[in-house]
PyMOL Python script that loads the backbone (N, CA, C, O; Angstrom):
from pymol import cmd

cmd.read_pdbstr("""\
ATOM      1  N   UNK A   1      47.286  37.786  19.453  1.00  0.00           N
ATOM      2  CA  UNK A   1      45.826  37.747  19.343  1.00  0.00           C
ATOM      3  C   UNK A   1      45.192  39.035  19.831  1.00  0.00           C
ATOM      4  O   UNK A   1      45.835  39.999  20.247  1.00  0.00           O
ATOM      5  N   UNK A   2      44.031  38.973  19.754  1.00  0.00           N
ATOM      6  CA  UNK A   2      43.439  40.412  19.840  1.00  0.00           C
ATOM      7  C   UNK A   2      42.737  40.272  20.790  1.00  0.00           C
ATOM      8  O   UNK A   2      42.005  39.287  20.878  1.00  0.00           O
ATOM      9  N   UNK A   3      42.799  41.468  21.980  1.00  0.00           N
ATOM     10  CA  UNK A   3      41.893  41.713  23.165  1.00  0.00           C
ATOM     11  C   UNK A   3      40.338  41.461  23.083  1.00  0.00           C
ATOM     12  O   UNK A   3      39.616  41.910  22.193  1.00  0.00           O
ATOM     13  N   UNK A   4      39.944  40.707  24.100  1.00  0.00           N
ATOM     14  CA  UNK A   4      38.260  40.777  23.739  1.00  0.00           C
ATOM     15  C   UNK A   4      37.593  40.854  22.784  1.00  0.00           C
ATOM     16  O   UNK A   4      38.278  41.080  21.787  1.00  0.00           O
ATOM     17  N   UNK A   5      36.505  40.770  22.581  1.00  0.00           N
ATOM     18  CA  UNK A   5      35.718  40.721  21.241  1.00  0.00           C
ATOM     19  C   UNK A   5      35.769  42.114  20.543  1.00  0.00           C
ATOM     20  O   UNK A   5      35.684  43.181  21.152  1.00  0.00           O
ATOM     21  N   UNK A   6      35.954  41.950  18.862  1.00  0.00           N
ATOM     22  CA  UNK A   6      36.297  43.235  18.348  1.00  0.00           C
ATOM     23  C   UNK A   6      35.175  43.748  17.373  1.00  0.00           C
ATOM     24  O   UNK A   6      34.781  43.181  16.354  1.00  0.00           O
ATOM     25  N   UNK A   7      34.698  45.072  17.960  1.00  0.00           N
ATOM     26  CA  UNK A   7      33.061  45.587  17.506  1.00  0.00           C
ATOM     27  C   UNK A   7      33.313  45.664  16.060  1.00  0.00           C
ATOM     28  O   UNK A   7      34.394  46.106  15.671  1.00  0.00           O
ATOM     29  N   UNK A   8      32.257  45.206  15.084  1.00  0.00           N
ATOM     30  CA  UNK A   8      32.077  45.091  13.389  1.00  0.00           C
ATOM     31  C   UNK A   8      31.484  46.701  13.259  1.00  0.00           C
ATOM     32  O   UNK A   8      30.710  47.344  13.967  1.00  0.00           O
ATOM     33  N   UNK A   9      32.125  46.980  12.184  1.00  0.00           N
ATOM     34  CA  UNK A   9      31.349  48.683  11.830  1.00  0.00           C
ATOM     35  C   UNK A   9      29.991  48.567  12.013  1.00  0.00           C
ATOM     36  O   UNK A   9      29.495  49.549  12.564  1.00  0.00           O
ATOM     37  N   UNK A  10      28.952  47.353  11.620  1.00  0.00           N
ATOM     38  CA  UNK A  10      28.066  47.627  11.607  1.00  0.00           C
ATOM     39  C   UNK A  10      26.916  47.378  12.721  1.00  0.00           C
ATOM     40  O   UNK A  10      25.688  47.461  12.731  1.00  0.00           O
ATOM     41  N   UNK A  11      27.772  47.083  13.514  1.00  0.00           N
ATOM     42  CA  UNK A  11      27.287  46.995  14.960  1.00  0.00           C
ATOM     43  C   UNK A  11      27.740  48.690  15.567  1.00  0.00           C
ATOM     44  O   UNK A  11      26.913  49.401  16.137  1.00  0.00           O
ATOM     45  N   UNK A  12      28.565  48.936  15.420  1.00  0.00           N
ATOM     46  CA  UNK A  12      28.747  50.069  15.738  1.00  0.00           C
ATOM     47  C   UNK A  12      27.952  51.498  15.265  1.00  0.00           C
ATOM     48  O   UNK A  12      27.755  52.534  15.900  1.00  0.00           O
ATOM     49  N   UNK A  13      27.601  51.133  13.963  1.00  0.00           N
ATOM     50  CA  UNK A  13      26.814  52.394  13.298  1.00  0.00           C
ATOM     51  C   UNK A  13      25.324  51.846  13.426  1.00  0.00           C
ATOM     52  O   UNK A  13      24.506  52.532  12.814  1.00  0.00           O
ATOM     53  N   UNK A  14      24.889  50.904  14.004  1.00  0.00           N
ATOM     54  CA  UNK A  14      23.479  50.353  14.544  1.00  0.00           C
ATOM     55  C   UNK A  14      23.241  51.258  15.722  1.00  0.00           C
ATOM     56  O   UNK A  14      22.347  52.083  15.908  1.00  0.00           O
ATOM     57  N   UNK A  15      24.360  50.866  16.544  1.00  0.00           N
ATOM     58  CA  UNK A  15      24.256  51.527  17.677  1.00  0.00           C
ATOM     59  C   UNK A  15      24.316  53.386  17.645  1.00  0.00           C
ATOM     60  O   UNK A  15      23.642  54.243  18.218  1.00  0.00           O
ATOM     61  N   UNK A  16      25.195  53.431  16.909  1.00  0.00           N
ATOM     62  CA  UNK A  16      25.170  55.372  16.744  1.00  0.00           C
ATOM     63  C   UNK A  16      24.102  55.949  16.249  1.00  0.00           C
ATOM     64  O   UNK A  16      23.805  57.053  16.704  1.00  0.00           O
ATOM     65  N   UNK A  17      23.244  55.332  15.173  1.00  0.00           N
ATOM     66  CA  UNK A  17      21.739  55.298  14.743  1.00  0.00           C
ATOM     67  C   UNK A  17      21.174  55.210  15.622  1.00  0.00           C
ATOM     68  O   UNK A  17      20.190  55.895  15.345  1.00  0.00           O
ATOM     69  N   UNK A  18      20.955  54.656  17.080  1.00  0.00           N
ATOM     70  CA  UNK A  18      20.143  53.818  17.592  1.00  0.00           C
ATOM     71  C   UNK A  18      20.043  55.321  18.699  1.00  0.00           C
ATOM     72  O   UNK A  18      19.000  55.883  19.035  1.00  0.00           O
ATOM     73  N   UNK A  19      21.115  55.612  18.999  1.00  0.00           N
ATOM     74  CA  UNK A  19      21.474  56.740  19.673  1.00  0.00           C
ATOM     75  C   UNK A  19      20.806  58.101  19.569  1.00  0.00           C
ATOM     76  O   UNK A  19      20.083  58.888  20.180  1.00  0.00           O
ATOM     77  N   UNK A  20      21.429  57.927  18.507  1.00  0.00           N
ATOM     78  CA  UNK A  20      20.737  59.354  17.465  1.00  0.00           C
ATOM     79  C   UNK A  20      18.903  59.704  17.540  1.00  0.00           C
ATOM     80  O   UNK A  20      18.131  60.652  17.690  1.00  0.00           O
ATOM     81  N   UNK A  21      18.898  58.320  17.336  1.00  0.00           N
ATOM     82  CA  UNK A  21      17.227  58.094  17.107  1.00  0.00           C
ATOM     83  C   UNK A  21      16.088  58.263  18.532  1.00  0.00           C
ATOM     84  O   UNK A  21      14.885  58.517  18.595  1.00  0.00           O
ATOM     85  N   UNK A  22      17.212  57.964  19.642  1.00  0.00           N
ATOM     86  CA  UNK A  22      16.763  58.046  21.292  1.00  0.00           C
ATOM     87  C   UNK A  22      16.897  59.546  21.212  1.00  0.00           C
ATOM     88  O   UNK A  22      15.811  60.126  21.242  1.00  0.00           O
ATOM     89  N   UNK A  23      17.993  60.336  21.113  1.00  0.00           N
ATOM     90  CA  UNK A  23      17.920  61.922  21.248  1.00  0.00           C
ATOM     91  C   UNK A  23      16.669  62.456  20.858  1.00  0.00           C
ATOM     92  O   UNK A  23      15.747  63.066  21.398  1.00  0.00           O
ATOM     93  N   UNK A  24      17.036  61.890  19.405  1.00  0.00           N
ATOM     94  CA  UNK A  24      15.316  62.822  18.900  1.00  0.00           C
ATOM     95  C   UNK A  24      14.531  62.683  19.519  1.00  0.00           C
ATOM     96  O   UNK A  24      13.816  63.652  19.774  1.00  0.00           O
ATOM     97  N   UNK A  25      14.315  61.689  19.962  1.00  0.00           N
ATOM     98  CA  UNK A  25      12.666  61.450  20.517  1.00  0.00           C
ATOM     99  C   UNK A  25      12.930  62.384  21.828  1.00  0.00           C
ATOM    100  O   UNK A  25      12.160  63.340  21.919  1.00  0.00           O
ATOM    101  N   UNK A  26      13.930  62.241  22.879  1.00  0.00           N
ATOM    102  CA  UNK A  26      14.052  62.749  23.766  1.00  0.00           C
ATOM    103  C   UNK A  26      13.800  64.149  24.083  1.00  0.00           C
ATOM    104  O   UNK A  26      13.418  64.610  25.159  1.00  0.00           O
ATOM    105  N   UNK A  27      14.086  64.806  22.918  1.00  0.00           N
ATOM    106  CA  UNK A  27      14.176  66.005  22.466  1.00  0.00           C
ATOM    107  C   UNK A  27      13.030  66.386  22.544  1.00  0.00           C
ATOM    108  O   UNK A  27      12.594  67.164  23.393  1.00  0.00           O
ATOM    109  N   UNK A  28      12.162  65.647  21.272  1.00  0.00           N
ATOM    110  CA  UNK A  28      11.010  66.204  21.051  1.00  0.00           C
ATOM    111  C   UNK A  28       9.853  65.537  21.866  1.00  0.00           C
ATOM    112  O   UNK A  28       8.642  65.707  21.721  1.00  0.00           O
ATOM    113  N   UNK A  29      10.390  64.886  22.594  1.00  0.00           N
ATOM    114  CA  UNK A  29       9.531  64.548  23.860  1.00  0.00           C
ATOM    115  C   UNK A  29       9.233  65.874  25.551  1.00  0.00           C
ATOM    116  O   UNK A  29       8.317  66.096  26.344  1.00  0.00           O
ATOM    117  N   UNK A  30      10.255  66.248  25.377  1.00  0.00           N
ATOM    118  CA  UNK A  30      10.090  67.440  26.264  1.00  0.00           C
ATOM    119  C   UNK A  30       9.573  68.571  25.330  1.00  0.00           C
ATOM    120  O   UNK A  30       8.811  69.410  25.812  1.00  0.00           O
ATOM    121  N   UNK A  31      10.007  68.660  23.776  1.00  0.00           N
ATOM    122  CA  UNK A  31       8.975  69.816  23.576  1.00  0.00           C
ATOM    123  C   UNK A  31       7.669  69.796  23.541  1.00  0.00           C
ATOM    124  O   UNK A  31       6.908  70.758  23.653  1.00  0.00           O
ATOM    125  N   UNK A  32       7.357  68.443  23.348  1.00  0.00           N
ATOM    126  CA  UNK A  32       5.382  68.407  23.589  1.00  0.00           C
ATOM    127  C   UNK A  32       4.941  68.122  24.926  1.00  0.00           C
ATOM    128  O   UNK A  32       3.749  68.071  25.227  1.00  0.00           O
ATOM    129  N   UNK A  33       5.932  67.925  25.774  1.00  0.00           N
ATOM    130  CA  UNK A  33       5.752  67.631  27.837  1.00  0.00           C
ATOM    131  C   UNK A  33       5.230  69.414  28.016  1.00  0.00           C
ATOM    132  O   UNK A  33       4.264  69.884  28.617  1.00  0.00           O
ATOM    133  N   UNK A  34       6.303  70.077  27.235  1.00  0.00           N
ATOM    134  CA  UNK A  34       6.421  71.772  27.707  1.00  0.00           C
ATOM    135  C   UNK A  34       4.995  72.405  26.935  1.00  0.00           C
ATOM    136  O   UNK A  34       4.334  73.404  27.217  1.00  0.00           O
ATOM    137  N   UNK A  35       4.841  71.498  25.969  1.00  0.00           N
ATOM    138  CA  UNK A  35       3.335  72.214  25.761  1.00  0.00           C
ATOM    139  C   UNK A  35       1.871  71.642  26.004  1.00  0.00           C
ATOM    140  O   UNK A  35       0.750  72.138  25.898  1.00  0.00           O
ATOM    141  N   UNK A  36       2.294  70.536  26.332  1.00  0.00           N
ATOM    142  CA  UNK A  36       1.284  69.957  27.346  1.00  0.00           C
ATOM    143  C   UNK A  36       1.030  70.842  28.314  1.00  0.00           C
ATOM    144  O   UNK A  36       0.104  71.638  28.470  1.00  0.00           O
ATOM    145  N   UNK A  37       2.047  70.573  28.987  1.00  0.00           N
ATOM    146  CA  UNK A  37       2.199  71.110  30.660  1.00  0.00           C
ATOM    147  C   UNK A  37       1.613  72.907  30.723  1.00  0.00           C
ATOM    148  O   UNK A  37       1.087  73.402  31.720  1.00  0.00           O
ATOM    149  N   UNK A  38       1.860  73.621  29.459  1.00  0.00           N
ATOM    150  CA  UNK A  38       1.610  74.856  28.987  1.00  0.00           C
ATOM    151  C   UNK A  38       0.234  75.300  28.923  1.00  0.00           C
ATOM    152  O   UNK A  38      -0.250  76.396  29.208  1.00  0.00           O
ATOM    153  N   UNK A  39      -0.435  73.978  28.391  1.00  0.00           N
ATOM    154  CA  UNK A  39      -2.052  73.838  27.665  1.00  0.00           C
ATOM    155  C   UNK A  39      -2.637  73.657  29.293  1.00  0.00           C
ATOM    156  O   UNK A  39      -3.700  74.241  29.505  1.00  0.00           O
ATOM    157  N   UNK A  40      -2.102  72.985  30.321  1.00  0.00           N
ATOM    158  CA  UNK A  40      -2.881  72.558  31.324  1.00  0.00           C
ATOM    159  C   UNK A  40      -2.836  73.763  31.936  1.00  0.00           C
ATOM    160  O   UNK A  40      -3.868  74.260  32.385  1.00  0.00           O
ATOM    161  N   UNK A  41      -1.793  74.302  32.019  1.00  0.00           N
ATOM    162  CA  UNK A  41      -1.760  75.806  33.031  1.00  0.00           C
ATOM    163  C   UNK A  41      -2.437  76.969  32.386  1.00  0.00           C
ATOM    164  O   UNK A  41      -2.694  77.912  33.134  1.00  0.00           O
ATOM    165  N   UNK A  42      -2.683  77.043  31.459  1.00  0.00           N
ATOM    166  CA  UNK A  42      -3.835  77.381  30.562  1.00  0.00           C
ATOM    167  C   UNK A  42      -5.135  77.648  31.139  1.00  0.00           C
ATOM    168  O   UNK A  42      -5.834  78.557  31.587  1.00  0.00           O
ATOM    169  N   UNK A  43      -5.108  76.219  30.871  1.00  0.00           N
ATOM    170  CA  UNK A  43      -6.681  75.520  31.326  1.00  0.00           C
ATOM    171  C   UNK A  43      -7.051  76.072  32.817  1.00  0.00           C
ATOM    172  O   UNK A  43      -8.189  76.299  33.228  1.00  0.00           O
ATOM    173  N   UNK A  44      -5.972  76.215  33.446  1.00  0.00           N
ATOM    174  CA  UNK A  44      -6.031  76.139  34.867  1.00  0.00           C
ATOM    175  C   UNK A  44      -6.069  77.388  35.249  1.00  0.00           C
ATOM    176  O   UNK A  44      -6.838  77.499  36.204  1.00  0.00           O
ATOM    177  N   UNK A  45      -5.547  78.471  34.912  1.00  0.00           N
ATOM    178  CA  UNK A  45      -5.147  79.833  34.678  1.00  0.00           C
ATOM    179  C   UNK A  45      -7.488  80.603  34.095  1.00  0.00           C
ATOM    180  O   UNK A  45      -8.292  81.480  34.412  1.00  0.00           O
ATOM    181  N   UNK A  46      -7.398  79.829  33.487  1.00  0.00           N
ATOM    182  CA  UNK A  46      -9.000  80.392  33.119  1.00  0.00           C
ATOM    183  C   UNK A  46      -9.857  79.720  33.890  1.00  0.00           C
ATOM    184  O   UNK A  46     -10.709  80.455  34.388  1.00  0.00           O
ATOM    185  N   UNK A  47      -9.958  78.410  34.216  1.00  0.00           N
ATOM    186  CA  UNK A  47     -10.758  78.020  35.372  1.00  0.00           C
ATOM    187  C   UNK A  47     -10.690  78.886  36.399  1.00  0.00           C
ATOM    188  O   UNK A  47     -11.782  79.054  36.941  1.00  0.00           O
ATOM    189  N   UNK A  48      -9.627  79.610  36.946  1.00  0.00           N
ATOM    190  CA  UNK A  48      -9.272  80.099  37.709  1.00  0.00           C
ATOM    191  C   UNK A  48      -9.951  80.988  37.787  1.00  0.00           C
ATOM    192  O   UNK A  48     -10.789  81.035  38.687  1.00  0.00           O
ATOM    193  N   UNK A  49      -9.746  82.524  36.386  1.00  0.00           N
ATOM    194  CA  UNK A  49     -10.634  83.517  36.167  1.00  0.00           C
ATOM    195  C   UNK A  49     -12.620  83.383  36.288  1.00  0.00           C
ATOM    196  O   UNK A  49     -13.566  84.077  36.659  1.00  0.00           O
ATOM    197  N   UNK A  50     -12.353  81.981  35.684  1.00  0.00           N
ATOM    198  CA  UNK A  50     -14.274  81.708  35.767  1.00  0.00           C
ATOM    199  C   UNK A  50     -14.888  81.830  37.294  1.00  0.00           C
ATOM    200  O   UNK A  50     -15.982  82.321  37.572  1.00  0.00           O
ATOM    201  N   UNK A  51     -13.937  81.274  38.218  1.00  0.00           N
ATOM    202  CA  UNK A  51     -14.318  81.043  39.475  1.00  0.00           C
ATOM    203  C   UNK A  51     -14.268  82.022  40.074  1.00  0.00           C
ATOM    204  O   UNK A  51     -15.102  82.062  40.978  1.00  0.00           O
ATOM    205  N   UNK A  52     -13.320  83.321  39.942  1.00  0.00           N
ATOM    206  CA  UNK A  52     -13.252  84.730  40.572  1.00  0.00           C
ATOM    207  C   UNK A  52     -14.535  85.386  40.214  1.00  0.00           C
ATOM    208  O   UNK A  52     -15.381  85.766  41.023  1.00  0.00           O
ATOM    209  N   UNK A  53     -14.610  85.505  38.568  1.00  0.00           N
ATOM    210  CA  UNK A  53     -15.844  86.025  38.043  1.00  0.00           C
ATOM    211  C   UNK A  53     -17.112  85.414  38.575  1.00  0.00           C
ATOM    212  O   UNK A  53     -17.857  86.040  39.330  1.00  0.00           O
ATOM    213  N   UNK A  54     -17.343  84.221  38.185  1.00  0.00           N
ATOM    214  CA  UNK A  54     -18.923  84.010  39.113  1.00  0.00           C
ATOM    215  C   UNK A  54     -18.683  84.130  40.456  1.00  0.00           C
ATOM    216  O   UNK A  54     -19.710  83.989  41.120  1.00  0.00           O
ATOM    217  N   UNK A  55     -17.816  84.315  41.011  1.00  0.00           N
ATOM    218  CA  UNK A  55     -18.130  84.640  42.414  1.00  0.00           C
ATOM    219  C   UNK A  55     -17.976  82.913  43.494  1.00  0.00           C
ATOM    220  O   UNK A  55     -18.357  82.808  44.660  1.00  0.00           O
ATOM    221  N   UNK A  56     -17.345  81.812  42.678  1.00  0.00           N
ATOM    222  CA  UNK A  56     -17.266  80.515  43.616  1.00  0.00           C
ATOM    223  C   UNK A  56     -16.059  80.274  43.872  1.00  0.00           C
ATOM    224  O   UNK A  56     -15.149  80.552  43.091  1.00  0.00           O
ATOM    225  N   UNK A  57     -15.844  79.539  45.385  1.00  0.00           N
ATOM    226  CA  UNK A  57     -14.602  79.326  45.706  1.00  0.00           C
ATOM    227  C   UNK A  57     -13.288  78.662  44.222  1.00  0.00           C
ATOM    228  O   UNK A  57     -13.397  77.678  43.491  1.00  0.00           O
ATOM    229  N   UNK A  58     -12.340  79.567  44.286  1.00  0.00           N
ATOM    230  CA  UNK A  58     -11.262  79.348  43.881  1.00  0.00           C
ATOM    231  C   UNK A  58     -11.368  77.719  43.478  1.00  0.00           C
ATOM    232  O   UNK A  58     -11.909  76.854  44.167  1.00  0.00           O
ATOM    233  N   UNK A  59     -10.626  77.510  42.020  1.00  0.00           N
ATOM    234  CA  UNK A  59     -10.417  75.741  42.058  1.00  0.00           C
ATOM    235  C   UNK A  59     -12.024  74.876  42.132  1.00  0.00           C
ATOM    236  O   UNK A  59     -12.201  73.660  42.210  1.00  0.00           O
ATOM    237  N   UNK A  60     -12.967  75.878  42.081  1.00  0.00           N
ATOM    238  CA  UNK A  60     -14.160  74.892  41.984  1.00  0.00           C
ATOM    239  C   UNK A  60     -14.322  74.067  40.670  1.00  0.00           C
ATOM    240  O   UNK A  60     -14.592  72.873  40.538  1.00  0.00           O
ATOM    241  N   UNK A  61     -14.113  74.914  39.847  1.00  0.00           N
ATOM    242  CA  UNK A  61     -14.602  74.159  38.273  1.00  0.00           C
ATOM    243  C   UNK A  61     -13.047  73.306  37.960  1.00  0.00           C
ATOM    244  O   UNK A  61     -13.220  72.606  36.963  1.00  0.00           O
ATOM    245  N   UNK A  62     -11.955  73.191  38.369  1.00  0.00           N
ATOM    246  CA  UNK A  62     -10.715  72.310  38.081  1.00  0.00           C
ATOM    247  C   UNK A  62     -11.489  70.992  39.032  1.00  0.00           C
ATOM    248  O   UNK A  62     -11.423  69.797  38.743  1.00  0.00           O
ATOM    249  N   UNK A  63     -12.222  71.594  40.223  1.00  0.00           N
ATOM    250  CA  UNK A  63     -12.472  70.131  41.083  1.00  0.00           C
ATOM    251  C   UNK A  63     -13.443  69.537  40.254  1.00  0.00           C
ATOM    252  O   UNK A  63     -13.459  68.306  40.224  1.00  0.00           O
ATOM    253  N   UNK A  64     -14.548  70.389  39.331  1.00  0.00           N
ATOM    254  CA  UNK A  64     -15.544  69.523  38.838  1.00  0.00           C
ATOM    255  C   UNK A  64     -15.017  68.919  37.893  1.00  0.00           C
ATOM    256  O   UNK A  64     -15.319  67.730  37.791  1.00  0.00           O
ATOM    257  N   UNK A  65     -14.086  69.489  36.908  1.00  0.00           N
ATOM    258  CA  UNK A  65     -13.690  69.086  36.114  1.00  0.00           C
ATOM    259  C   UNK A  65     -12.675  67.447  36.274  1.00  0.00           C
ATOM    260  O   UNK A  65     -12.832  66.360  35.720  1.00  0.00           O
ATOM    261  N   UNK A  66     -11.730  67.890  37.201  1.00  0.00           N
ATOM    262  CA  UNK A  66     -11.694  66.740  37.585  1.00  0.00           C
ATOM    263  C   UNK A  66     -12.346  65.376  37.826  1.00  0.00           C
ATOM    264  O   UNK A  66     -11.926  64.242  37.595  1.00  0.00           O
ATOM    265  N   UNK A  67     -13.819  65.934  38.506  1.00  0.00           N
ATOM    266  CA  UNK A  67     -14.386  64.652  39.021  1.00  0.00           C
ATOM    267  C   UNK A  67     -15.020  64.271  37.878  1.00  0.00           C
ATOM    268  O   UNK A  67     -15.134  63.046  37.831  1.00  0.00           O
ATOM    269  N   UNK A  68     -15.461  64.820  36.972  1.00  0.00           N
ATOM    270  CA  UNK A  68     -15.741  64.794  35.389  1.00  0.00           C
ATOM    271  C   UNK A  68     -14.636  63.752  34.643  1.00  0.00           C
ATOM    272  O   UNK A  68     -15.037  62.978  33.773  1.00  0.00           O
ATOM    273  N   UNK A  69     -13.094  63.794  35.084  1.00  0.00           N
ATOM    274  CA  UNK A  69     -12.625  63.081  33.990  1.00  0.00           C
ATOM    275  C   UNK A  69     -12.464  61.444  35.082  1.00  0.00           C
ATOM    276  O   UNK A  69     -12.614  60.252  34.811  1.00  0.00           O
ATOM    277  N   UNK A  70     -12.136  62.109  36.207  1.00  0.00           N
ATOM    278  CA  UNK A  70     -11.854  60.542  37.348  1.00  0.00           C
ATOM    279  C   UNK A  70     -13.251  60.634  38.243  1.00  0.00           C
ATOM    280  O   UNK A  70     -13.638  61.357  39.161  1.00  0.00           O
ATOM    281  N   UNK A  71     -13.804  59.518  37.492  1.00  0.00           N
ATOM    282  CA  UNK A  71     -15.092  59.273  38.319  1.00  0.00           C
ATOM    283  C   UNK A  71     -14.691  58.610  39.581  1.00  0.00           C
ATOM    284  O   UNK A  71     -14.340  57.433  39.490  1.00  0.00           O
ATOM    285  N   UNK A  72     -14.686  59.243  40.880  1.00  0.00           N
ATOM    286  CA  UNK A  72     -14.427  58.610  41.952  1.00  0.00           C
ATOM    287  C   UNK A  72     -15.549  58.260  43.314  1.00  0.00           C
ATOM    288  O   UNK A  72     -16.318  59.096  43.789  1.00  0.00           O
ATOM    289  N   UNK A  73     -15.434  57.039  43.711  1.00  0.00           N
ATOM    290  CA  UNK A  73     -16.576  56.297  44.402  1.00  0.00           C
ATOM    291  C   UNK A  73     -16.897  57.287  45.597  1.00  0.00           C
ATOM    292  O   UNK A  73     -17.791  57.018  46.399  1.00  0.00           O
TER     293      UNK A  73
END
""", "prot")
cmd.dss("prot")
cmd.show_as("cartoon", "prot")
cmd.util.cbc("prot")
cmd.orient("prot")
């Protein structure tokens, strides 16, 4: 008789699909994290310049901006 239960091809090529299909995303999940993350330092990088140029403490307009997106009590 035969050891343990014996995997059907098509359980097997479900699963190698299934696999395949997690990479991609994985993949192209860090390439839009890296340009997210790119766009914010961006953002953050010119807030930065605005605040040197007018002359206000460093990080002022990221704090307004902030309190702009999280209204906090």
């Amino acid at each position: 008789g035969g050891k343990g239960p014996s995997k059907t091809p098509l359980e097997k090529n479900s699963f190698y699909t299934t696999a395949q299909w997690v990479g991609k995303f994985y993949h192209n999940h860090d390439f839009i994290l890296f340009i997210f993350l790119g766009i914010l330092s961006i953002i953050f990088l010119i807030s930065l310049v605005m605040d040197g140029l007018g002359g206000r403490p460093f990080g002022n307009t990221i704090q307004n901006l902030w309190n702009a997106l999280l209204p906090l009590p």
